[in-house]
C-alpha positions as YAML, in Angstrom:
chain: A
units: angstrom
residues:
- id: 1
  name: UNK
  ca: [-3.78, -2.39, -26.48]
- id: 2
  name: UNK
  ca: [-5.34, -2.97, -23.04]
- id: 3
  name: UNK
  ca: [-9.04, -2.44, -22.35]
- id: 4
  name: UNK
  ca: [-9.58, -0.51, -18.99]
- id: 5
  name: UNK
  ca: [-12.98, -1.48, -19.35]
- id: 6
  name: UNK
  ca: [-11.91, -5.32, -19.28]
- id: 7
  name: UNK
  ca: [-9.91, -4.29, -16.01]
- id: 8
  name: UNK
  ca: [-13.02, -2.66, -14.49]
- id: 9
  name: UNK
  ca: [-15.96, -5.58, -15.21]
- id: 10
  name: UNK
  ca: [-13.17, -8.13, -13.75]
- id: 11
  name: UNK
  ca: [-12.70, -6.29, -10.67]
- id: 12
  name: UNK
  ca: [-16.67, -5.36, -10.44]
- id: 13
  name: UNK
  ca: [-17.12, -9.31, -11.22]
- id: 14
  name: UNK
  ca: [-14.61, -10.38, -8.57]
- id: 15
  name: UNK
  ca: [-15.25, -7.68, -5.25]
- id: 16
  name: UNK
  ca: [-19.01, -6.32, -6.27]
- id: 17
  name: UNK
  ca: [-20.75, -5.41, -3.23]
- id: 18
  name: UNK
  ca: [-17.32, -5.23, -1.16]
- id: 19
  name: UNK
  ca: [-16.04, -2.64, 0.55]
- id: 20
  name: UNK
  ca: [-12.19, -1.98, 0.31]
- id: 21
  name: UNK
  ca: [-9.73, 0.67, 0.81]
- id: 22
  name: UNK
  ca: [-6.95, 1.94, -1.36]
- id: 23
  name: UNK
  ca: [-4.61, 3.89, 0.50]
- id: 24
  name: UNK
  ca: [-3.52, 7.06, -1.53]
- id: 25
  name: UNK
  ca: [0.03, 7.38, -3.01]
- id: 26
  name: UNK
  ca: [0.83, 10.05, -0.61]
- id: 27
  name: UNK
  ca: [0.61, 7.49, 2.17]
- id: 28
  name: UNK
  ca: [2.30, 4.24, 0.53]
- id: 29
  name: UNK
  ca: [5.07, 6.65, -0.08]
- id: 30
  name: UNK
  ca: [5.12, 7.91, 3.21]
- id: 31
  name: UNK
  ca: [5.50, 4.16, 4.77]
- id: 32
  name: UNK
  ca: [7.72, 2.86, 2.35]
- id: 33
  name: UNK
  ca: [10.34, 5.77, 3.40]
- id: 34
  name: UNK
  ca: [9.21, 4.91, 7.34]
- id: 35
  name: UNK
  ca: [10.01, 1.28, 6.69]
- id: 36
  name: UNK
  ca: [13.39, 2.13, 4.98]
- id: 37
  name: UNK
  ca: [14.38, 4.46, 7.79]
- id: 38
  name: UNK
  ca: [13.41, 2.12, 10.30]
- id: 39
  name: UNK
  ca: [15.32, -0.77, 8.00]
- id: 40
  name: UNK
  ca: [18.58, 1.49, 8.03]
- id: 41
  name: UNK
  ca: [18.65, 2.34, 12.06]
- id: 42
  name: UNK
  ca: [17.34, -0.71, 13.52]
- id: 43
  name: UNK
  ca: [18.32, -1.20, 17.27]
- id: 44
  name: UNK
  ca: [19.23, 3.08, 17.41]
- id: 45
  name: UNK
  ca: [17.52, 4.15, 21.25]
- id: 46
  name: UNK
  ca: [14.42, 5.74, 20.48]
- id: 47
  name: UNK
  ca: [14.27, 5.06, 16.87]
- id: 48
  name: UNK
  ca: [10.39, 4.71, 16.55]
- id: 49
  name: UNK
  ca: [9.82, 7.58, 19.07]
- id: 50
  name: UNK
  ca: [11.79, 9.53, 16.56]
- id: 51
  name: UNK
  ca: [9.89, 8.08, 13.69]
- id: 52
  name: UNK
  ca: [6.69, 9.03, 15.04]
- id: 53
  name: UNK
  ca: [7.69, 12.93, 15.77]
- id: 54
  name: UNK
  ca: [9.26, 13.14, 12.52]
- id: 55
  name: UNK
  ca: [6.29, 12.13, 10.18]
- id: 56
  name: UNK
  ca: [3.46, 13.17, 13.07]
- id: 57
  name: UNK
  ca: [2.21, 9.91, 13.75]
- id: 58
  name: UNK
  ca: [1.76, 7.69, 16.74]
- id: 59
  name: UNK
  ca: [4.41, 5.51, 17.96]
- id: 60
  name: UNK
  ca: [1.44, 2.76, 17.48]
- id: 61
  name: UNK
  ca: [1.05, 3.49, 13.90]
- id: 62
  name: UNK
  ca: [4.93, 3.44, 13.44]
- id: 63
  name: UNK
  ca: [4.98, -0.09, 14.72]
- id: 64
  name: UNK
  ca: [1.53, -1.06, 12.58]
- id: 65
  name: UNK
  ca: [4.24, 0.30, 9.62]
- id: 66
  name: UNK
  ca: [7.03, -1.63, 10.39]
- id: 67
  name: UNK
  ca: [5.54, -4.62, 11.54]
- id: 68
  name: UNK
  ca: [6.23, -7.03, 8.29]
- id: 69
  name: UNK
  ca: [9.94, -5.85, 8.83]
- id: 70
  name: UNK
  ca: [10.07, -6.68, 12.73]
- id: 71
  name: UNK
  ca: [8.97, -9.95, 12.53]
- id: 72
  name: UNK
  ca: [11.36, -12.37, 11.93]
- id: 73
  name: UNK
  ca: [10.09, -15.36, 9.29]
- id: 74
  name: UNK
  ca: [10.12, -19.29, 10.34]
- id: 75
  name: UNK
  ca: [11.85, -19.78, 7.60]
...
C-alpha cells in the first residue's frame, strides 16, 4: 500500500519554497474538450472566434489552448 505521506516529503523535498500552480479539474477538462474541438474543425472560418464565444474566453486564450496542437513538430 502506498504512503501519501512518502508522496508529500518527496514533493516538499523536491519544490520547497516554490511557488506553482495546479490548474483545477474543471479547467483541464475544459481545454482538453477546446483542443479536441479545435482538433476536429481545423481550417473551419472562424473556428477560434467560435471557440472563444462558446466557452467565454478570449480568442487569445483559445490560441494559448491550442498552441501544442498548431505547431507543427521538426520531426
Amino acid at each position: 500500500m502506498r504512503n501519501p505521506d512518502n508522496d508529500i516529503n518527496a514533493t516538499v523535498k523536491e519544490y520547497g519554497g516554490s511557488s506553482f500552480y495546479i490548474p483545477s479539474h474543471k479547467t483541464t477538462f475544459r481545454n482538453n474538450e477546446i483542443i479536441e474541438k479545435y482538433k476536429q474543425d481545423a481550417g473551419k472560418v472562424g473556428l477560434v472566434k467560435g471557440l472563444a464565444r462558446e466557452y467565454d474566453l478570449t480568442e487569445r486564450q483559445i490560441y494559448d489552448i491550442t498552441k501544442e496542437c498548431r505547431t507543427p513538430g521538426l520531426f
